[in-house]
C-alpha positions in Angstrom: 72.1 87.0 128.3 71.2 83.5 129.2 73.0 80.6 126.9 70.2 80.1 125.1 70.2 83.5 123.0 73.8 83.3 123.4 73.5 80.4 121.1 71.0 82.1 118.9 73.2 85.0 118.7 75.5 82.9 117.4 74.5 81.0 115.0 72.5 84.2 113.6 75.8 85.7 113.3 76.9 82.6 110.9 74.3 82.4 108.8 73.6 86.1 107.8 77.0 87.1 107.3 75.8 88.6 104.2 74.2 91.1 105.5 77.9 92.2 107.1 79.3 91.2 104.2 82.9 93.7 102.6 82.0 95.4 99.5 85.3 95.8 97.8 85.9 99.3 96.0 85.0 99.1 92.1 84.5 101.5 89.8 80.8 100.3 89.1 80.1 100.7 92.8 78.4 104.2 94.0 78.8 102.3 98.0 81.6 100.1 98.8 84.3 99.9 101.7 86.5 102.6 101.9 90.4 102.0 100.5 91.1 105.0 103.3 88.7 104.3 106.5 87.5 100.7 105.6 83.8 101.5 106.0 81.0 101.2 103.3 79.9 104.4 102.9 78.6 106.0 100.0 81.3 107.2 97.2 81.0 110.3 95.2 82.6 110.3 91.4 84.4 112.8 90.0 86.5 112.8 86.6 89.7 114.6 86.4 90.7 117.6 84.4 94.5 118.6 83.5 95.5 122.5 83.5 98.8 122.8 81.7 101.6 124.8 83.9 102.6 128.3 82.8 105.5 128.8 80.4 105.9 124.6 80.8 106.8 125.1 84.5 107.6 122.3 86.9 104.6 121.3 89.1 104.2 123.2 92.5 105.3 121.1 94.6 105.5 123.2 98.1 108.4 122.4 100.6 108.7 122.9 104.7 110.3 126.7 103.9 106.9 127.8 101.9 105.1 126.4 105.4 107.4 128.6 107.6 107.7 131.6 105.7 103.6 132.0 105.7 103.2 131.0 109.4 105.6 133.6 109.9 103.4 136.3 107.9 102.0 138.9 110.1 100.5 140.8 107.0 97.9 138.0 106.3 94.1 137.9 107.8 94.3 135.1 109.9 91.4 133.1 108.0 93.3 133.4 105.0 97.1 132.1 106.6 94.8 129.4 108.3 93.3 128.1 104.7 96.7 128.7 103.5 98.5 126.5 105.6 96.1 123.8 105.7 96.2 123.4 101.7 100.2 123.9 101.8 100.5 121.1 104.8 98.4 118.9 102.7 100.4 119.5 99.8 103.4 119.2 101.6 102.2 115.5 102.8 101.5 113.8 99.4 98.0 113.9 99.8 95.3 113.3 97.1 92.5 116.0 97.9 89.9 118.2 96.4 90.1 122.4 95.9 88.4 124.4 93.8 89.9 126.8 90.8 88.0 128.3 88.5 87.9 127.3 85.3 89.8 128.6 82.1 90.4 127.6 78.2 93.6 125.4 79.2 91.9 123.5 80.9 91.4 119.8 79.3 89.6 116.3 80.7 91.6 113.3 80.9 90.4 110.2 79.9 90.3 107.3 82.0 91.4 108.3 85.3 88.8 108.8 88.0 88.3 109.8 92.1 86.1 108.2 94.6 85.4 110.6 97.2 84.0 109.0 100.7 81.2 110.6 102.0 82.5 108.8 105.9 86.0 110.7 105.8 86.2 113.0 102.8 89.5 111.4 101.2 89.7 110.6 97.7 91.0 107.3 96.3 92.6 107.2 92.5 91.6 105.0 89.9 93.2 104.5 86.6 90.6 102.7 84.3 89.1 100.2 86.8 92.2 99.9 89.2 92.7 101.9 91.9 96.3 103.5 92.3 96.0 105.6 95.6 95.9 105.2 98.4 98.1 101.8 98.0 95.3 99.6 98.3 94.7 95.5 100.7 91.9 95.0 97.8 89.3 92.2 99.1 87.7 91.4 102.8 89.7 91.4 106.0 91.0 88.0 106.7 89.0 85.7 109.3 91.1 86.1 112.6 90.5 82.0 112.9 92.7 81.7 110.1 95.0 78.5 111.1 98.8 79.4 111.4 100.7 80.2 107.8 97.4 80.9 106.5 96.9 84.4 107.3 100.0 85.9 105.6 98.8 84.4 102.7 95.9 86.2 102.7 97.5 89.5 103.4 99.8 89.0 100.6 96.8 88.4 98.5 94.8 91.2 99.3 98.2 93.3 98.9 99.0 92.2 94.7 95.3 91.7 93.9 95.4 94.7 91.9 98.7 94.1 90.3 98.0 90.5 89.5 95.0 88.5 90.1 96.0 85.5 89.3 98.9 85.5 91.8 96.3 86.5 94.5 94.2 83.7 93.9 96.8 81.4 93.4 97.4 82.5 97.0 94.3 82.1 98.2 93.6 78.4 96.8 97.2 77.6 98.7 95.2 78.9 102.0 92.5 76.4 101.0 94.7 73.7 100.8 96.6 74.8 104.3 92.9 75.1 105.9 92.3 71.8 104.3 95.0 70.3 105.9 94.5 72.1 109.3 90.7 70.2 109.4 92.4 66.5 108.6 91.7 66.2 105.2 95.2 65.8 102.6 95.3 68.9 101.3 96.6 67.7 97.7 93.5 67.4 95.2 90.6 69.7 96.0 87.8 67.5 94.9 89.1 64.7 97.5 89.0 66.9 100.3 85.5 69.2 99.3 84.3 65.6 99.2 85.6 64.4 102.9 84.4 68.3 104.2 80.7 67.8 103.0 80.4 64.5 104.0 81.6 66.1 108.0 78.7 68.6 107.0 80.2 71.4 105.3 77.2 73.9 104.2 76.3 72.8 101.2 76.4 76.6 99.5 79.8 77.0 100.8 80.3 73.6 99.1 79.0 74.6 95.6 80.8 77.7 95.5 84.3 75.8 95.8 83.0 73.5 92.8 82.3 76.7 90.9 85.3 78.3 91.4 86.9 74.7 90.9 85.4 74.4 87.7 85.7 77.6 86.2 88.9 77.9 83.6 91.1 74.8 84.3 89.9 71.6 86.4 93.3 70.7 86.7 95.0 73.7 88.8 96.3 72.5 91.6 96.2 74.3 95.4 98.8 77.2 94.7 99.1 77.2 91.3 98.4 80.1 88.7 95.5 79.5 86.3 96.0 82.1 83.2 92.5 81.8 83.1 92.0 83.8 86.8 90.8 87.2 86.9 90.5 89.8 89.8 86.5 88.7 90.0 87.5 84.8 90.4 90.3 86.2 93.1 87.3 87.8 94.8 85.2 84.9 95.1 88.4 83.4 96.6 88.6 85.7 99.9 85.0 85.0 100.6 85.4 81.4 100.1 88.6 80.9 102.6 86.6 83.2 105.2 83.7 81.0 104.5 85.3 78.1 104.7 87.3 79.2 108.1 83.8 80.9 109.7 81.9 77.5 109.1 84.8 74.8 110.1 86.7 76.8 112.1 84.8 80.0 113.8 81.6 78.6 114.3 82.6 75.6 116.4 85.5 77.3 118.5 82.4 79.4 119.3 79.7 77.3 120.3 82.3 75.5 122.1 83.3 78.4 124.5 79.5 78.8 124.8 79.6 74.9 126.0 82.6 75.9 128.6 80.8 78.2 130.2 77.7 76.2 131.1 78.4 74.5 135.1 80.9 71.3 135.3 78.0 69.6 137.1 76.0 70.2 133.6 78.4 69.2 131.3 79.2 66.2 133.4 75.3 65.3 133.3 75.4 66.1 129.6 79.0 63.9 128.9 77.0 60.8 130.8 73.7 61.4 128.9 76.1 61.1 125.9 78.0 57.9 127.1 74.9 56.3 127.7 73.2 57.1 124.6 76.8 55.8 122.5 76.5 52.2 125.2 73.2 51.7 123.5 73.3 52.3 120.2 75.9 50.1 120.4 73.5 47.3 121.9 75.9 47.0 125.0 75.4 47.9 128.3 75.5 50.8 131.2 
């Protein structure tokens, strides 16, 4: 691939990055990434039904001996130890899964708990309401590997309470504004300074209308790191897309059109660095 489409490649990559953009698992979502296997794939829903033990029984909760003692079963047809040991291994490991039982009069549907099913690896994920309890859950997009140093544990941090408090995830996440902020130059203390000094070195102008939405919204006077009673997971959402954004644009993009530039010949760049210094020696009105 010649430097040209290089080029092309990137900056295609930039620009469209909605169209590889994370879908983050909702309940009003039938596609969205995976809490298990990270991929969008399409989710199946399923409500959940309650079956009361016998005689108020503990639940069946199979250990290592149960395991052992069927492996160890001569007596059973090999298809049915196989199934058998495959549902009590499962059971054995915690895990959230589908089997069927046929149904019966003590049977009753509870309310507001649901399963996602992936149709890309088969595992379920828990939701209680609209929050999803298992598998524990990095809610929002994977953090730009640009991020600048003491930025990125931010980020995972955020993506790891999202779920248990929004408004300490995006409190988070306008700290890793304000530390990307300062990594470019700019002071890092009132946002509206520095999304001012960022446009005016060219930052995209929808990148730069989203951070005065999500400025605006609920208090104009939060600072970078500081909780706004007024955030909600939605606001905290917006928030991971903006910091990737915001890294992709001012960060990403140049790092790559500037290995791009390293890997055209010295004698190039040197004719391109004196086609430069020329150009700069006459705007200036001086001389060569």
């Amino acid at each position: 691939m010649g430097y040209t489409s290089l080029a092309i490649s990137v900056l295609y990559l930039t620009f469209n990055a909605d169209d590889m953009k994370h879908i983050p698992p909702s309940t009003k979502s039938t596609g969205f990434n995976c809490a298990h296997c990270g991929v969008l794939s399409t989710q199946f829903w399923s409500t959940i039904h309650g079956q009361r033990t016998k005689d108020n029984s503990l639940p069946f909760k199979p250990e290592q001996s149960v395991y052992d003692e069927i492996k160890a079963d001569s007596k059973l047809d090999a298809g049915k130890k196989q199934e058998l040991l495959s549902y009590i291994a499962r059971m054995i490991a915690g895990e959230v899964f589908f089997a069927q039982k046929p149904q019966d009069i003590y049977v009753t549907e509870v309310h507001n708990v649901f399963v996602s099913h992936c149709y890309d690896c088969k595992k379920v994920t828990i939701w209680v309401h609209d929050r999803p309890v298992y598998p524990p859950l990095r809610s929002g997009p994977p953090p730009n590997a640009d991020l600048p140093d003491g930025t990125f544990d931010d980020y995972e941090e955020a993506r790891a309470i999202l779920d248990l408090s929004p408004r300490g995830a995006a409190a988070l996440l306008r700290l890793c504004i304000q530390k990307i902020c300062i990594h470019l130059g700019e002071k890092g203390k009132k946002i509206d300074d520095d999304i001012a000094s960022l446009a005016a070195k060219g930052l995209h102008p929808v990148v730069r209308k989203s951070l005065d939405i999500v400025r605006v919204v609920g208090n104009d006077a939060v600072h970078p790191g500081t909780m706004d009673l007024n955030d909600d997971r939605d606001t905290a959402l917006q928030l991971f897309s903006l910091v990737n954004a915001i890294c992709e644009q001012l960060i990403s993009y140049p790092k790559s059109v500037d290995d791009l530039y390293q890997k055209i010949p010295q004698s190039k760049r040197d004719a391109i660095e004196e086609r430069d210094a020329k150009a700069a020696v006459k705007a200036g009105g001086g001389k060569t």
